[in-house]
Every structure is written in structure tokens, then in C-alpha cells.
C-alpha positions in Angstrom: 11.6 -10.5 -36.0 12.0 -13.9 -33.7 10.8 -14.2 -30.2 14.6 -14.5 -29.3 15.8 -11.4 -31.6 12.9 -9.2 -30.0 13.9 -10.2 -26.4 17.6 -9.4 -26.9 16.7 -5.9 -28.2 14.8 -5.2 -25.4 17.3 -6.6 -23.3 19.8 -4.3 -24.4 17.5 -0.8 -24.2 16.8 -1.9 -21.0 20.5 -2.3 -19.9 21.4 0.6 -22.1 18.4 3.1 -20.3 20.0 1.4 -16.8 23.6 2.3 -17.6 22.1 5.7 -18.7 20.9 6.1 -15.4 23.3 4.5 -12.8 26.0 6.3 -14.9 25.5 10.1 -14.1 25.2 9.5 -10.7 28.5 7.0 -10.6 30.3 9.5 -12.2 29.4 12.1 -10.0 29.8 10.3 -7.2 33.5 9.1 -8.1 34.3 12.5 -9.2 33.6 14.1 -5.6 34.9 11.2 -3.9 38.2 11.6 -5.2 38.3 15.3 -5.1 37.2 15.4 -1.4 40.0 12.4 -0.8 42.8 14.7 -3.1 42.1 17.8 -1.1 42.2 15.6 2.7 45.4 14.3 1.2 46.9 17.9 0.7 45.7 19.2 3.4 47.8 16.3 5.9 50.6 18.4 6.8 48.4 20.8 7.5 46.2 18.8 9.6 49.4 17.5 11.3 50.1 20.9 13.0 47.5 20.3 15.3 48.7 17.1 16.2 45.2 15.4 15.4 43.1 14.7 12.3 40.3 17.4 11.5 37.4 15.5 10.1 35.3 17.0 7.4 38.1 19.7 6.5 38.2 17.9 3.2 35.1 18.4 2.3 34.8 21.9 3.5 37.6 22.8 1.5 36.4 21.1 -1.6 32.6 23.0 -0.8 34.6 26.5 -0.8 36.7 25.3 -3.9 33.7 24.8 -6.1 32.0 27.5 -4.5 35.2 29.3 -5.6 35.3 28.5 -9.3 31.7 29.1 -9.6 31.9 32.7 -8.7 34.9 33.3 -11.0 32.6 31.6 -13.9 30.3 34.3 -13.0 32.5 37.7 -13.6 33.6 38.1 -17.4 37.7 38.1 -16.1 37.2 34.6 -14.5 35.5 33.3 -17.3 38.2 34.0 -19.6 40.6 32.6 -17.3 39.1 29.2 -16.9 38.5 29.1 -21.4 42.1 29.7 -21.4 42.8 26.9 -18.3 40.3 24.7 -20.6 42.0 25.0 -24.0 45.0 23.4 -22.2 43.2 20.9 -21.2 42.1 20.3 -24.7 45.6 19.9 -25.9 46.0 16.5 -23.7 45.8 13.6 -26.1 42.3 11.5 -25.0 41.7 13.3 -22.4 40.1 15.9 -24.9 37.9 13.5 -25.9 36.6 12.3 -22.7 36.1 16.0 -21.4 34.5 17.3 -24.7 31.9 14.4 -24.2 30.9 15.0 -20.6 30.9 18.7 -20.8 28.6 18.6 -24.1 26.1 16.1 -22.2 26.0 18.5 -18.9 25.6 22.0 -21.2 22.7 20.5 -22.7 20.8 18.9 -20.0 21.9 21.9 -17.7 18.9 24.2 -16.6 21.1 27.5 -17.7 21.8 26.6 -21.0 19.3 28.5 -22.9 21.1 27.5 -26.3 19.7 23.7 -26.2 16.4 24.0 -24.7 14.4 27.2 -25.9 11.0 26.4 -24.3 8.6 23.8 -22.7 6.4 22.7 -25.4 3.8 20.0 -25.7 3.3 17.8 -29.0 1.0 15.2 -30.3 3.7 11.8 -29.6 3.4 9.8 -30.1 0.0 9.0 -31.8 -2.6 12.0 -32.0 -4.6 12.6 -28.8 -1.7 11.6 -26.7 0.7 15.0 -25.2 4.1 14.6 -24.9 6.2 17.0 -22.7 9.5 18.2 -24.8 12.1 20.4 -25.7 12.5 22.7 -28.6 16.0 22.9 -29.4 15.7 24.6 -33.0 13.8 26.0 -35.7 14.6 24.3 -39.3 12.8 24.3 -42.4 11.9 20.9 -44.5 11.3 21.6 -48.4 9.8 19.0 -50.1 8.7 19.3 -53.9 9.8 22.7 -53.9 7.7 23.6 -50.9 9.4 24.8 -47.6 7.5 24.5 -44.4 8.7 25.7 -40.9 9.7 22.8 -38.4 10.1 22.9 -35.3 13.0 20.2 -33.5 11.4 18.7 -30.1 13.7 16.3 -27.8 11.3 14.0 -26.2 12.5 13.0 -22.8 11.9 9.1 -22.7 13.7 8.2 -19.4 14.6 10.6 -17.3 16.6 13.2 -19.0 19.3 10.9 -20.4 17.7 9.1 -23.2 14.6 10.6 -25.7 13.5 10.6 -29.1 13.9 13.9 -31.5 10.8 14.7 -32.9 10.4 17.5 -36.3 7.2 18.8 -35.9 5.4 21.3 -37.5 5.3 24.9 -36.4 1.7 25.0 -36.1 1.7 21.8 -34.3 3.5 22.6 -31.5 1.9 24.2 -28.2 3.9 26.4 -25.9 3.5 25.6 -22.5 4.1 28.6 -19.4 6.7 26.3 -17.8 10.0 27.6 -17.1 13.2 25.5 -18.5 13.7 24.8 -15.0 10.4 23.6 -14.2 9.8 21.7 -17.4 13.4 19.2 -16.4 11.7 19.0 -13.0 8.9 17.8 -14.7 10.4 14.9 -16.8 12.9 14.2 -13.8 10.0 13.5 -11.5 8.1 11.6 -14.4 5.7 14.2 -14.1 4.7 14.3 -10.9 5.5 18.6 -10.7 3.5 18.7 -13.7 0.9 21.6 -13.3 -3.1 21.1 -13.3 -3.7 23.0 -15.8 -2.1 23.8 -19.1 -2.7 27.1 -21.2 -1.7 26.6 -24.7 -0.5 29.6 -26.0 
């Protein structure tokens, strides 16, 4: 591989990790922007009655909103309510797509999903003698030659938690660390700064 070909690749990881990055928190940021700006906007008339502009009762309202939906995603009635409010959604041409995409990327890097990550492990990776913090996300088997060996899937966090390499490592090469899910994103979100002193493989 050229000089030139081997700079342009890096070029565009490094834009690619960047865009990775800035991305999440764009889109985040947009999103509550213009809900805080729809809900000041619907509130007007109401603000009008007191002849004056409240300031902040947009964002109150949005606060109590979310705070709203995420206690009805908490009882087993509201949670059927918002699948049913979501499979309309579904039905609008590209906007399933779009929606399908986002809400797949935030149920697998979100702490309470305990169907992606299972546990905290630490492998060999990616040479021996060096530990890499991951992810199991599944059990699998690999036969080869007509022998089966247990397998174990690891995502490997490789900037922040947005981009990483999947790693199939061997059952028996895999340690399991005492980390919570919780604590083991904190840990690859601060590049390991909340990493513990001391690890007990178990």
C-alpha cells in the first residue's frame, strides 16, 4: 500500500471515528432543541394570558414530558401503549428506517439493556499480554473439522462507545471481571480512568 493510499485511509477512520463522536451529541442536542422550542411554541397562548413571556416554561414542560413517558415505560399498561404508538410510527415510509436505526444503536449501548451486553470481561487483544476491556454479547459455537468449541462474542470498545472491533474468543479465554454493565461503559467512556485498582478474575 502507497504512502498516499495509507494516509487517505487514515484520513477517513479518523473523520469517520470524529463524525462518530460529534454525531450523538449533535443529534441529541438538535433533538431537545427543537422539542423545548415545539413545546414554548404551544405553550404561547398560554403564556399570553399573563400578558408577559414565562422564560424556561418550555423546558420545564418538556423535563415533565419525558419525565412523563418514562414512568409510563415503566408500568406494563404504558408500555404497551407506547409499542402500539411505535408500530404506527413504523408504518411511515423512511421514517421507519431512520427510527429503527437510532433506536437499535441507543438499546445496545444503553446501560439497561441486559440483552447486548451480558458482562464486563477482559481478553487478551489485541496481542497476548496486553488486556482489553469488552463486552460479551453472546455465546456461539465454531466447529471446525468436525470439532465444536464454545466461543465467546466480545465487542471491543475502540473509541468511546461508538466504534469497536468484535472479537470470538474462546470460552476459556475469557476473564470475568466484578464490574457492573454500568460501571464497565463508564469505564470505556472515561478511557479508563474509573477503571478499578485491582482486578479479580473469576
Amino acid at each position: 500500500m502507497s504512502k498516499e493510499a495509507s494516509l487517505t485511509k487514515r484520513f477517513k477512520r479518523t473523520l469517520l471515528s470524529g463524525i462518530f463522536v460529534v454525531g450523538p451529541f449533535s443529534l441529541t442536542f438538535m433533538i431537545l432543541a427543537w422539542f423545548v422550542s415545539t413545546v414554548d411554541k404551544f405553550l404561547a397562548p398560554v403564556a399570553g394570558l399573563f400578558g408577559r413571556n414565562l422564560p424556561g416554561i418550555g423546558l420545564v414542560v418538556a423535563l415533565l414530558i419525558v419525565l412523563g413517558l418514562g414512568a409510563l415505560a415503566n408500568n406494563i399498561m404504558g408500555q404497551h401503549l407506547l409499542e402500539y404508538f411505535e408500530e404506527l410510527l413504523l408504518k411511515i415510509p423512511g421514517f421507519n428506517w431512520v427510527y429503527s436505526t437510532i433506536k437499535q444503536m441507543t438499546e445496545v449501548f444503553s446501560p439497561a439493556n441486559k440483552n447486548a451486553f451480558r458482562r464486563v470481561v477482559l481478553v487478551e487483544y489485541p496481542r497476548p499480554a496486553v488486556y482489553s476491556l469488552g463486552f460479551v454479547t453472546r455465546d456461539l459455537e465454531i466447529e471446525r473439522g468436525g470439532e465444536s468449541r464454545n466461543f465467546v462474542c466480545v465487542y471491543v470498545p475502540t473509541n468511546h462507545m461508538y466504534i469497536g472491533d468484535i472479537v470470538l474468543v474462546p470460552e476459556s479465554q475469557v476473564f470475568s471481571t466484578p464490574l457492573t454493565l454500568q460501571e464497565g461503559i463508564q469505564c470505556a467512556v472515561s478511557a479508563g480512568a474509573s477503571l478499578p485498582t485491582l482486578f479479580k478474575f473469576q
